[in-house]
MARZATI-845887 format. One line per field, with one value per residue: z, x, y of N, C-alpha, C, O in turn; residue in three letters; residue number from 0. Coordinates in steps of 0.2 Angstrom, whole numbers. Layout:
! residues N
n_z: (Z,...)
n_x: (X,...)
n_y: (Y,...)
ca_z: (Z,...)
ca_x: (X,...)
ca_y: (Y,...)
c_z: (Z,...)
c_x: (X,...)
c_y: (Y,...)
o_z: (Z,...)
o_x: (X,...)
o_y: (Y,...)
lumke: (ALA,...)
pavex: (NUM,...)
***
This chain:
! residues 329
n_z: (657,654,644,641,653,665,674,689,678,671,661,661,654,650,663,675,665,671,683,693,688,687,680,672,656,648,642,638,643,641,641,645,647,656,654,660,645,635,645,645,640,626,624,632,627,615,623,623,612,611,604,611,622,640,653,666,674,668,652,651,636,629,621,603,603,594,591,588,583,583,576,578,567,549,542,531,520,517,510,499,493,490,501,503,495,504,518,511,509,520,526,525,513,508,511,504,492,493,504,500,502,517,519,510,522,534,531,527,537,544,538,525,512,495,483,492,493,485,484,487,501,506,501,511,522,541,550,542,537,551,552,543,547,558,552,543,553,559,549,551,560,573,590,600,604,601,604,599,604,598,593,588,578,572,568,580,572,570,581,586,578,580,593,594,584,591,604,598,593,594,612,615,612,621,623,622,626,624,627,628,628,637,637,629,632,644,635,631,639,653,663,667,668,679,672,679,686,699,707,697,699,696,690,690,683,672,663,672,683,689,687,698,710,711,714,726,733,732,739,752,755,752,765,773,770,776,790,793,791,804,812,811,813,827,832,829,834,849,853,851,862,871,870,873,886,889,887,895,907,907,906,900,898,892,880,872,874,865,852,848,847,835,826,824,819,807,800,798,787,779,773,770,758,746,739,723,707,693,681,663,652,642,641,636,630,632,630,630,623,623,613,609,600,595,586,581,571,556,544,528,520,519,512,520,514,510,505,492,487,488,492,509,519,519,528,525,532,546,561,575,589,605,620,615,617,607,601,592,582)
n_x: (497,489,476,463,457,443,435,422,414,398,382,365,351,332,334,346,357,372,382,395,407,422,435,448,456,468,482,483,469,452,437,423,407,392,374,355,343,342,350,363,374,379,378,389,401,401,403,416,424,421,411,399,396,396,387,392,407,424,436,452,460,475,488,484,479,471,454,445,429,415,397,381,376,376,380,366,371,380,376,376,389,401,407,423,427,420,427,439,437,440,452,466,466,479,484,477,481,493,492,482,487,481,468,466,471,464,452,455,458,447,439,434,426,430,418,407,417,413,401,387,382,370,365,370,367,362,375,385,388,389,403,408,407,415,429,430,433,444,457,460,469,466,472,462,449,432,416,400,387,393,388,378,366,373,378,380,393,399,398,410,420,423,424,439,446,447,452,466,471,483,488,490,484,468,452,434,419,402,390,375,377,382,390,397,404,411,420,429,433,442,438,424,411,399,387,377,366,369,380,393,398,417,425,439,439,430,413,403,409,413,399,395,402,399,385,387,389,380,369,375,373,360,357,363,354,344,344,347,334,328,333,330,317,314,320,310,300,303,307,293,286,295,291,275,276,284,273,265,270,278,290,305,318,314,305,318,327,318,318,331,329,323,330,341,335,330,343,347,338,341,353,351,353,347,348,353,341,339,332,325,326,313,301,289,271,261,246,233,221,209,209,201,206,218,228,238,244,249,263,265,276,284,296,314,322,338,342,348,339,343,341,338,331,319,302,293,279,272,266,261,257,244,255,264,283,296,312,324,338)
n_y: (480,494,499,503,514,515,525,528,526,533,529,537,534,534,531,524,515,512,514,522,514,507,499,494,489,477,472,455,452,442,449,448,455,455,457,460,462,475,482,490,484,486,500,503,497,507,517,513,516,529,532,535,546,547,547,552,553,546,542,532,532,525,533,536,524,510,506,491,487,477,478,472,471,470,486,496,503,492,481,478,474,464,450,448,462,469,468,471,484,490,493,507,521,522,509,501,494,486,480,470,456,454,450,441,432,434,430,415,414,412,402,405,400,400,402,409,420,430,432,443,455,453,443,432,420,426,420,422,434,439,434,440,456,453,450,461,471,465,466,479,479,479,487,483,474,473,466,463,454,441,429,428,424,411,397,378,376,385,393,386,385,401,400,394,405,416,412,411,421,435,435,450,458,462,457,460,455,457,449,435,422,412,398,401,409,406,398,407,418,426,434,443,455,458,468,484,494,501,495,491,473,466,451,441,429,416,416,406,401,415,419,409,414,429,425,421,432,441,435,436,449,451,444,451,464,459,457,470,476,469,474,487,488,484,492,501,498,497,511,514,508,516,530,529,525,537,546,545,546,559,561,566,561,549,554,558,546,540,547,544,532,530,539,527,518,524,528,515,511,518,514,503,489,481,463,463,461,455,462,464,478,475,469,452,448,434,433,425,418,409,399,381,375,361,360,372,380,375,366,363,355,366,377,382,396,403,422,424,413,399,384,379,369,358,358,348,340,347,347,361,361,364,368,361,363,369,366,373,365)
ca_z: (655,654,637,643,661,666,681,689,673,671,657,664,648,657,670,675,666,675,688,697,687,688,676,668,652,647,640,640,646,638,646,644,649,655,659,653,640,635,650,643,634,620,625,636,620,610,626,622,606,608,599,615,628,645,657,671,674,664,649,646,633,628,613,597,604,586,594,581,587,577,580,579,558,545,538,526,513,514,511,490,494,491,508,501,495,511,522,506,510,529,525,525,506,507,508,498,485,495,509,500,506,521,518,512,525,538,526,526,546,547,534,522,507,489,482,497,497,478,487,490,512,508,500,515,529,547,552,536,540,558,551,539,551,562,547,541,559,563,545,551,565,581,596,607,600,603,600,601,603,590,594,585,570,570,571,582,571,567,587,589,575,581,599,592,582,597,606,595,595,598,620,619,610,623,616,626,622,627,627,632,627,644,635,622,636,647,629,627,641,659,667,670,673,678,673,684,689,704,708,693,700,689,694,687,682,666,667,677,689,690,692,707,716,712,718,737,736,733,746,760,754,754,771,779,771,779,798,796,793,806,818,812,815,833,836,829,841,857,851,850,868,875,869,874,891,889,886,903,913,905,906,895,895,885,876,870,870,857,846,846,844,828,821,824,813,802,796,794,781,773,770,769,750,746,733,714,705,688,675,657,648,641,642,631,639,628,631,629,618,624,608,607,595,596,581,581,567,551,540,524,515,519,509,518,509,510,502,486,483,488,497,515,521,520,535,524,535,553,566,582,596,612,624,611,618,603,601,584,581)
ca_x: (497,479,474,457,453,437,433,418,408,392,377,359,345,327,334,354,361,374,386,401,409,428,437,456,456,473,485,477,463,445,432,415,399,383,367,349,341,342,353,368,380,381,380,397,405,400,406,424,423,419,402,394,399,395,383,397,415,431,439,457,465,482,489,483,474,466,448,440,421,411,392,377,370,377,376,362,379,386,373,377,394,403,411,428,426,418,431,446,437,439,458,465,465,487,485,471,485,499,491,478,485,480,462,465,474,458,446,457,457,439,439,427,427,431,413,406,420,413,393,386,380,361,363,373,365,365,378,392,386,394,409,412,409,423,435,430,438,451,458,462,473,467,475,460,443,425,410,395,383,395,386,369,363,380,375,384,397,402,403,415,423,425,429,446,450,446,458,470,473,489,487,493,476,462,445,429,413,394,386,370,378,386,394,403,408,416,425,433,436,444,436,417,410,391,386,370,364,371,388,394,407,421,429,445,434,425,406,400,413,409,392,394,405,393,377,387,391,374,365,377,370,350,357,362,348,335,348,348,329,325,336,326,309,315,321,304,294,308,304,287,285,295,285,267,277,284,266,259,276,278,295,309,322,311,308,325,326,314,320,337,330,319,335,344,332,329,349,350,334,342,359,351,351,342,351,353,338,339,326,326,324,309,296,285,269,258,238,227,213,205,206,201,209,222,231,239,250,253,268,265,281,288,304,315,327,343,339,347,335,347,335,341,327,310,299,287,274,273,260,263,250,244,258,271,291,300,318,326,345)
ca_y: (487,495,503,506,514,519,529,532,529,531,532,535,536,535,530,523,510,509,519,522,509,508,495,493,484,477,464,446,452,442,451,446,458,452,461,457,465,482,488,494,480,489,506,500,497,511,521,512,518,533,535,537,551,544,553,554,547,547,536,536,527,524,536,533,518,509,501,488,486,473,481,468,469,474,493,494,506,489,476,479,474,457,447,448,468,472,468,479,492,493,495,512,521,522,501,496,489,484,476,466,450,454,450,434,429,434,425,408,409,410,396,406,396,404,403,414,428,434,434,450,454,454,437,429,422,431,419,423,441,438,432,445,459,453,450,468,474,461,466,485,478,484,485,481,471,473,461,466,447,438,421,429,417,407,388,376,373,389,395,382,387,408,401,394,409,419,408,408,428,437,440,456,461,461,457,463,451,457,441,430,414,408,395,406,416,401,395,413,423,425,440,445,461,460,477,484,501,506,495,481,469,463,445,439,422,415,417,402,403,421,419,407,418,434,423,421,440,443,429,439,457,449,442,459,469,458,460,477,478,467,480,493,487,482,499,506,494,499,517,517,508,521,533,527,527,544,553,543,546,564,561,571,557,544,557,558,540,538,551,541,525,530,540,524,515,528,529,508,508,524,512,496,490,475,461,466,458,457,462,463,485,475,460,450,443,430,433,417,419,404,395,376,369,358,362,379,381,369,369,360,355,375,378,390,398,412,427,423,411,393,379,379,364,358,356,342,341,348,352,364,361,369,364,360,366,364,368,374,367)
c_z: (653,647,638,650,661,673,682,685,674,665,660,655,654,664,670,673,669,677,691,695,684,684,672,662,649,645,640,644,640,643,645,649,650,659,657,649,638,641,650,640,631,618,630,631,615,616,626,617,605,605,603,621,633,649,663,670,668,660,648,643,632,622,608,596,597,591,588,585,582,581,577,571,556,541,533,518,512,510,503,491,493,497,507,501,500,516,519,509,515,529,522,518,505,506,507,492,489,502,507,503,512,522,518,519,532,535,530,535,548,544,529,514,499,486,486,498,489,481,490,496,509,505,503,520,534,551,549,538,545,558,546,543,554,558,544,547,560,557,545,556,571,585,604,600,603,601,603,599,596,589,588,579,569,574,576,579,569,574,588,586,576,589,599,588,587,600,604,594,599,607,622,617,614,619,624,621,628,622,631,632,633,642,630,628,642,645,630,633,650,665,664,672,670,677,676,686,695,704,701,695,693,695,688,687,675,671,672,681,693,693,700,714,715,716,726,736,736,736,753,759,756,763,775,778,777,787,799,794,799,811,816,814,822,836,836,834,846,857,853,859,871,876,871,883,895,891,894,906,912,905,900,894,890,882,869,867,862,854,845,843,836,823,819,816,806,797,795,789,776,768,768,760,749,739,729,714,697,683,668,655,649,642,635,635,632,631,628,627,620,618,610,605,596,591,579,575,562,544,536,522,516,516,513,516,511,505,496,484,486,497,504,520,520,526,534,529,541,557,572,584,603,615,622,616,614,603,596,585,573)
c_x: (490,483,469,457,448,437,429,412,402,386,370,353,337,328,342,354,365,379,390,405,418,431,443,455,464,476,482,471,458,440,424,409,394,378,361,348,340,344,363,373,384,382,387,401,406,402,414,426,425,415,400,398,394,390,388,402,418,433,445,458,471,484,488,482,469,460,444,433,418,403,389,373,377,375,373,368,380,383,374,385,395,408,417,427,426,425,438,444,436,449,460,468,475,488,482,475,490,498,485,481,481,474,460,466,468,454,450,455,450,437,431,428,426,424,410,410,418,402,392,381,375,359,366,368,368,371,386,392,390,402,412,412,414,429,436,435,444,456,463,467,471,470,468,451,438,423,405,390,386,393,380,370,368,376,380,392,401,403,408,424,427,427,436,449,450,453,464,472,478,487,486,487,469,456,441,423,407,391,380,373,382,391,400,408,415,423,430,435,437,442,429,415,401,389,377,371,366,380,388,401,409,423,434,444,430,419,403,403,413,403,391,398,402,387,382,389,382,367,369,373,364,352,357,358,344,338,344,340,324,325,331,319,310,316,316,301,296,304,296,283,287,292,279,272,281,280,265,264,277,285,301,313,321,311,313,326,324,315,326,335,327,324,339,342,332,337,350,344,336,348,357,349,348,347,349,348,338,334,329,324,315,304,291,279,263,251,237,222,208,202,206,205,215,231,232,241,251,256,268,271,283,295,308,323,332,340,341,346,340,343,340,337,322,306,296,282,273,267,264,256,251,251,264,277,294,308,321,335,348)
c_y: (488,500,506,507,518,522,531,532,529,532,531,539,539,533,526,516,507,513,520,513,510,500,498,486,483,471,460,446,449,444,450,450,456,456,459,462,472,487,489,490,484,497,506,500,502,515,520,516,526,538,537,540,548,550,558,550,549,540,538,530,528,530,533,526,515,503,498,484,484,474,472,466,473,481,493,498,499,482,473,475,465,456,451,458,472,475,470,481,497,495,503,514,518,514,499,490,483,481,470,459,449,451,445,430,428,429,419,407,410,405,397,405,402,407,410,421,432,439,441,451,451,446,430,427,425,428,421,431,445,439,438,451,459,452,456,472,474,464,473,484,481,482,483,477,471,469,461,459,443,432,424,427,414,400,385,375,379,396,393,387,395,406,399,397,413,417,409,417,431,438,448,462,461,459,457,458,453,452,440,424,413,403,396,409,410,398,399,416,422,432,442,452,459,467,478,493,506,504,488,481,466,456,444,429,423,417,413,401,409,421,415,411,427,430,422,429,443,440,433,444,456,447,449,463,464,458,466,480,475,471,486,493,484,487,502,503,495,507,520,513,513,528,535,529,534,547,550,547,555,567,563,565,552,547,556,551,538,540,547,534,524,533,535,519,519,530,518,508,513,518,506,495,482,469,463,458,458,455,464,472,482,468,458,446,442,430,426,419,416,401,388,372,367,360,368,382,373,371,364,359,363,373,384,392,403,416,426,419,400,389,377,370,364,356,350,343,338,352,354,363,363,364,361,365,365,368,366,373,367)
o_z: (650,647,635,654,658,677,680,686,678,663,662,653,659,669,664,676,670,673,689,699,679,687,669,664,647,645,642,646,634,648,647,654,646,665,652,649,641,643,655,636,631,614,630,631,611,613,627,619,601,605,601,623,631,648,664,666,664,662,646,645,634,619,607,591,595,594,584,589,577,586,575,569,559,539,529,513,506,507,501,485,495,498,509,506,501,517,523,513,516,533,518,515,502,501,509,490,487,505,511,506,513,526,522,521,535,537,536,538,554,547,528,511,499,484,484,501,488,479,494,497,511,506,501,523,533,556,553,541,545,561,546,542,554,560,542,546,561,560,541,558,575,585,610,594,609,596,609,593,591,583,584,575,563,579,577,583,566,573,591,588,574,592,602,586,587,598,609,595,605,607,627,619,610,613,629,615,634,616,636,637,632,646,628,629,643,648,630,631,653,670,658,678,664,682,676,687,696,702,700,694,688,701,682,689,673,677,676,686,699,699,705,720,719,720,731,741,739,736,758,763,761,767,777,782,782,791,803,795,800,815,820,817,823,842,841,838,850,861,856,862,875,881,870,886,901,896,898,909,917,905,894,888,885,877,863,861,857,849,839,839,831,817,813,811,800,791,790,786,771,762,765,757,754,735,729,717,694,681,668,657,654,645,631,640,628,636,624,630,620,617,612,607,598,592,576,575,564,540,538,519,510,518,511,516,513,500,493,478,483,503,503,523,518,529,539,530,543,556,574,581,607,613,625,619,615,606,594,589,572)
o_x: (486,488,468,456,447,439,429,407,399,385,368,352,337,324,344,352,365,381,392,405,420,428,443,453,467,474,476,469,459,440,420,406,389,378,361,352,335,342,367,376,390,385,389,405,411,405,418,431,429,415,396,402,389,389,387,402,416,432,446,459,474,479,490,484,465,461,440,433,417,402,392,369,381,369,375,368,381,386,373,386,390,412,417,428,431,427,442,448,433,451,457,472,477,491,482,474,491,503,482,477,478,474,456,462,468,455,449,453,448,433,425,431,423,424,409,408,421,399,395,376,374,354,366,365,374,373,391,397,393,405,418,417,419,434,441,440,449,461,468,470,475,472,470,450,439,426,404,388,383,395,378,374,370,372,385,396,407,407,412,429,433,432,440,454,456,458,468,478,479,483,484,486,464,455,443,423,407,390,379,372,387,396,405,414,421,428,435,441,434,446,429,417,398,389,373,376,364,385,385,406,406,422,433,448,428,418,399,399,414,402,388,398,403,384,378,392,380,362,366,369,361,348,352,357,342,333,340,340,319,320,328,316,306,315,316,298,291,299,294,277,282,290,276,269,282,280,263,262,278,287,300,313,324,315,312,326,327,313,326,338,329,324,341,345,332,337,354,345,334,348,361,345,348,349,343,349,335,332,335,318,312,304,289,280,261,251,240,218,203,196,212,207,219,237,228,240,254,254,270,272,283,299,306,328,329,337,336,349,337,342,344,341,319,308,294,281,272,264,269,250,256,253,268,275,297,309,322,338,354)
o_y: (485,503,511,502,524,518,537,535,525,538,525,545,543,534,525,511,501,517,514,508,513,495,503,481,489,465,462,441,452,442,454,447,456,458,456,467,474,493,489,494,486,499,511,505,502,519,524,520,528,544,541,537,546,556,564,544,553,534,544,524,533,531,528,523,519,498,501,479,487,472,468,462,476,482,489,495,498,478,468,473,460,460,457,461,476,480,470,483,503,499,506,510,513,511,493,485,477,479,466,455,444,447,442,425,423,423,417,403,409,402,394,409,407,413,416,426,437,444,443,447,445,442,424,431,427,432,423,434,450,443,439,453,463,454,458,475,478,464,475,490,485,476,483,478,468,467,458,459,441,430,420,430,414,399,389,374,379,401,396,390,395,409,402,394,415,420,410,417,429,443,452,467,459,459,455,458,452,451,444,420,416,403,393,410,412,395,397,418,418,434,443,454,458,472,474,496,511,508,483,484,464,455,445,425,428,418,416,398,409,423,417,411,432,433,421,431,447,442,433,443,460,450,451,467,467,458,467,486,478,473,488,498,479,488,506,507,494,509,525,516,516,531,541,534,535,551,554,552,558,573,560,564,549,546,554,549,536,536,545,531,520,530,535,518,517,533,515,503,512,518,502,498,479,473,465,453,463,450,466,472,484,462,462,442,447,427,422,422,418,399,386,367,372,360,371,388,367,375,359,365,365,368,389,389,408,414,426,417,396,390,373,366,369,350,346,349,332,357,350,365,363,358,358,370,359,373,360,377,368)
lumke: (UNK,UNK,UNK,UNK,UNK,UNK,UNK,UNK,UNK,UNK,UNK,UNK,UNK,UNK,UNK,UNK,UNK,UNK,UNK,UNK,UNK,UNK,UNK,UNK,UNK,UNK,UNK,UNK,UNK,UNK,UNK,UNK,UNK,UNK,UNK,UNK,UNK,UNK,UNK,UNK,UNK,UNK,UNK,UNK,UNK,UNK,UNK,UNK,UNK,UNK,UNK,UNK,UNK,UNK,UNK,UNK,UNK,UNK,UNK,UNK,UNK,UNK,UNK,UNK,UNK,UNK,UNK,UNK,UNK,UNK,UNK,UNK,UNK,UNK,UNK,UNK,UNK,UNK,UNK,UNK,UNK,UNK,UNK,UNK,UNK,UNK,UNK,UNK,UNK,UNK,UNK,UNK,UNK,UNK,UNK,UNK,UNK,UNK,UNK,UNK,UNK,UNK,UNK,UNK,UNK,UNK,UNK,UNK,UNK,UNK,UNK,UNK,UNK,UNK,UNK,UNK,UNK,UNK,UNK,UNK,UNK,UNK,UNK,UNK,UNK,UNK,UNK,UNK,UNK,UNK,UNK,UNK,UNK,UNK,UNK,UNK,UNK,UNK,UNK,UNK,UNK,UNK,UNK,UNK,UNK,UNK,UNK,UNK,UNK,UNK,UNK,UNK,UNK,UNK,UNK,UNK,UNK,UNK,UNK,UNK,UNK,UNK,UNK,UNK,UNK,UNK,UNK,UNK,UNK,UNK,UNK,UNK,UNK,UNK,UNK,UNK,UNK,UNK,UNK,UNK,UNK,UNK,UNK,UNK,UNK,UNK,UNK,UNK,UNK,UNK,UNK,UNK,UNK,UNK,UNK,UNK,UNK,UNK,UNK,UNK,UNK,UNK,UNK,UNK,UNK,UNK,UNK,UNK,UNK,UNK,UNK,UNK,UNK,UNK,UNK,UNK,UNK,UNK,UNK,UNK,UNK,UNK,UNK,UNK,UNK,UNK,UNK,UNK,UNK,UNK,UNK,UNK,UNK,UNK,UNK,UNK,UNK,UNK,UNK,UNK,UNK,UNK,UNK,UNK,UNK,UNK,UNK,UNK,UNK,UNK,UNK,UNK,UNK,UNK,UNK,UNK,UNK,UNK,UNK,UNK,UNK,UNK,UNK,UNK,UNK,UNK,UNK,UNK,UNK,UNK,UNK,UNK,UNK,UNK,UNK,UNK,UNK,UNK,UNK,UNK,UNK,UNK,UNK,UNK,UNK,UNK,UNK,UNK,UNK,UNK,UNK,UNK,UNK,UNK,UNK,UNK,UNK,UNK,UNK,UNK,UNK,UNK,UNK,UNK,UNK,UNK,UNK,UNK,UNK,UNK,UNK,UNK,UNK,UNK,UNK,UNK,UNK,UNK,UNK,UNK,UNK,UNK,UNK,UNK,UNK,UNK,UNK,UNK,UNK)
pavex: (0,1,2,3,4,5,6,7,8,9,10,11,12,13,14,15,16,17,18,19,20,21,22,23,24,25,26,27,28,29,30,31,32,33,34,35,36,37,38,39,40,41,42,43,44,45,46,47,48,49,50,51,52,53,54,55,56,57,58,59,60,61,62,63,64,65,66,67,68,69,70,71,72,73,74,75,76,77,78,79,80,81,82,83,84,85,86,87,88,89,90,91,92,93,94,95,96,97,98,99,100,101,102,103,104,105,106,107,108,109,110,111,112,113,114,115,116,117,118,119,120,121,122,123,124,125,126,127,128,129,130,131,132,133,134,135,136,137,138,139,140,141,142,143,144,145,146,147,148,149,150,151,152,153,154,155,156,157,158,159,160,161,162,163,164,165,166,167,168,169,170,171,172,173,174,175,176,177,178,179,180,181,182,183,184,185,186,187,188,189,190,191,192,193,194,195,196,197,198,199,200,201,202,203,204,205,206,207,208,209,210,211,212,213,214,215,216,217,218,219,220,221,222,223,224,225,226,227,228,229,230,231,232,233,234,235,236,237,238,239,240,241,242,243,244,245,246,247,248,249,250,251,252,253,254,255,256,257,258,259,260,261,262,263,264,265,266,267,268,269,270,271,272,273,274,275,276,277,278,279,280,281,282,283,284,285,286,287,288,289,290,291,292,293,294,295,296,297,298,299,300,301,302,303,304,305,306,307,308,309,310,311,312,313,314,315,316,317,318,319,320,321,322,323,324,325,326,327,328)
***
């Protein structure tokens, strides 16, 4: 049974994120979103929602459809707030009394220990953070779930941890995840839609299963573009002899020919589209000063710490140098 269909939709900012995209979200559906950076995830989700009117296209939802959407930070309103608190006062005022078990009972299945649920946002890290957003949502009962990058500053042990509650979620409850993590998205979910600016396919596949069966739909397409431009620069070369033997011969039917053969080509380079390439909104590009030195960067004994002040590690003493790859777990 669909609760969300889309038809058609479209949002274009300075230019289309993404187009003529037709999608049914329903029962047992996880669906997992992927695109690069700054091209539409999250405006996808906020068009669930809602919050964002589409450029073109149609949404319908169900009756009195409840959508709980976990955005990416928390509200700086809420940051004064304790864990526990937060996630009372997403509850509607008629059951603030008579539904607080509820709350616990979220708490205990993220396994967010008693200490922690009295800490106020700003003094959590960005992983607890995480965790209390989706507990403030899941808490109001929806009937459909968003998550907007739920993997961001969650350590290893505490992806694992949100992929078996994930899991473990009634079915009849969809959940939508815009993701980078590839392997969050293979733990969690059974349908893929690559989103992209002209056409974005869905498959009824996790992401890396998905992806291998989008990379041969889009090695055919590179294929038949480069047919169908070979066809046309054979037609223009046909063309363009006819022509040369037209003007000599001053003959009307080359002519003709050649106008047919040039139209011919001129309608396969109009249709031919080239494989989807995918780039990122934005980029970051590292200049070279032409410094010498070997040693870039030294971290004496660094303390670093959560915000309210509780010693997290010390680095003791560490050099970065040219040519370093380091990798933070």
């Amino acid at each position: 049974m669909a609760l969300i269909s889309l038809k058609s939709l479209g949002v274009t900012m300075s230019a289309p994120l993404f187009s003529n995209l037709d999608l049914s979200i329903g029962t047992g559906d996880r669906l997992g979103i992927v695109a690069a950076n700054g091209r539409g995830k999250s405006t996808l989700l906020k068009c669930l929602t809602g919050e964002v009117e589409p450029t073109a296209g149609d949404i319908t939802r169900t009756r009195g459809l409840r959508v709980g959407y976990v955005e990416q930070a928390v509200p700086a309103a809420l940051a004064e707030h304790g864990f526990q608190q937060m996630v009372a006062d997403a509850l509607p005022a008629e059951q603030a009394e008579s539904e607080q078990w509820r709350v616990d009972v979220v708490l205990d299945s993220l396994d967010v220990p008693q200490p922690m649920r009295e800490r106020p946002m700003r003094a959590l890290s960005g992983g607890w953070q995480r965790l209390a957003l989706i507990a403030r949502v899941w808490v109001t009962d929806p009937d459909v779930l968003l998550l907007d990058e739920p993997t961001n500053h969650l350590d290893l042990a505490k992806i694992s941890q949100l992929e078996t509650w994930l899991n473990a979620l009634p079915r009849e409850v969809p959940v939508v995840i815009a993701s980078h993590d590839r392997a969050f998205l293979d733990a969690t979910t059974n349908r893929t839609l690559f989103l992209r600016p002209e056409q974005s396919p869905v498959f009824s596949l996790p992401y890396s299963r998905a992806r291998d069966a989008l990379s041969e739909v889009d090695a055919s397409t590179e294929r038949k573009f480069q047919r169908d431009m070979k066809m046309a620069h054979r037609l223009r070369r046909q063309a363009a002899k006819l022509n040369n033997i037209g003007i000599n011969s001053g003959s009307d039917l080359l002519t003709v020919k050649t106008k047919q053969l040039n139209q011919r080509a001129q309608r396969l380079e109009e249709v031919a589209a080239p494989a989807h390439r995918e780039k990122s909104a934005g980029a970051i590009k590292l200049a070279n000063r032409g410094t010498h030195a070997k040693v870039l960067i030294t971290l004496d004994d660094v303390a670093v710490e959560t915000p309210d002040g509780t010693l997290l590690f010390r680095t003791v003493k560490r050099h970065i140098c040219q040519g370093d790859r380091i990798v933070l777990l």
